[in-house]
C-alpha positions in Angstrom: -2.0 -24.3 -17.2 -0.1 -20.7 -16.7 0.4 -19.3 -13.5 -0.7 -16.2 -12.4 1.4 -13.6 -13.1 1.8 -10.8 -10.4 1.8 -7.4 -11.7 4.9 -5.8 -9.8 4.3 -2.4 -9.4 1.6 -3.4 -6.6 4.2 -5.9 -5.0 6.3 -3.5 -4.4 3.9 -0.8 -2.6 1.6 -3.5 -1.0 2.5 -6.6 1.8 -0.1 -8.8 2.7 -0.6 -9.6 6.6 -1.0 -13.1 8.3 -4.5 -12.0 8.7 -5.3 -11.3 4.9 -5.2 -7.6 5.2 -3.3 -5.1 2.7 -0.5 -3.0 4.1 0.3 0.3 2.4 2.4 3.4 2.9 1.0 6.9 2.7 1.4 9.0 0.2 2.1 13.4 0.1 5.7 12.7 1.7 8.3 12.5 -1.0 8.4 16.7 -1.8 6.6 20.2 -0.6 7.9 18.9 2.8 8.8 22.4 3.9 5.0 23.8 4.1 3.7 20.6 6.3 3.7 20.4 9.7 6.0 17.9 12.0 3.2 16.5 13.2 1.6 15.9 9.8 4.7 14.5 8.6 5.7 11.8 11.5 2.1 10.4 10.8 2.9 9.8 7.0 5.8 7.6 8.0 3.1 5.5 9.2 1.9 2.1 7.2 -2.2 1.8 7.2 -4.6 -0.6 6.5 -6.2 -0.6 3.1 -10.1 0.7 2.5 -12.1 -2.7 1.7 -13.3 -1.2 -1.4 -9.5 -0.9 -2.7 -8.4 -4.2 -1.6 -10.8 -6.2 -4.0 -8.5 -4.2 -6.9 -5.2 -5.0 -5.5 -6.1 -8.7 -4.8 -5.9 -9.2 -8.9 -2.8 -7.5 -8.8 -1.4 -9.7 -6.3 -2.6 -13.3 -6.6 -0.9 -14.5 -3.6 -3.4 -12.2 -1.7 
């Protein structure tokens, strides 16, 4: 039987937690950084939790999830 193979593109953007959740980054913070606020941007450095409804998608992605 084949493994599973994990599509890389979401192993790279995603970590898992010991608890099961899905890390991510936030995006809007690579260009147009002039116009935003400091505020706005300091809180885009900051990782989030993924929505429940996107994590059932990026579970098939990642198979280790």
């Amino acid at each position: 039987m084949q493994k599973m193979k994990t599509r890389r593109a979401a192993a790279k953007r995603f970590t898992v937690t010991g608890s099961g959740k899905i890390k991510r980054n936030k995006a809007y913070k690579s260009h147009i950084l002039e116009k935003k606020s400091p505020k706005r941007k300091r809180n885009l450095r900051k990782a989030t939790m993924m929505l429940a409804a996107d994590k059932k998608r990026a579970i098939k992605c990642l198979p280790y999830a």
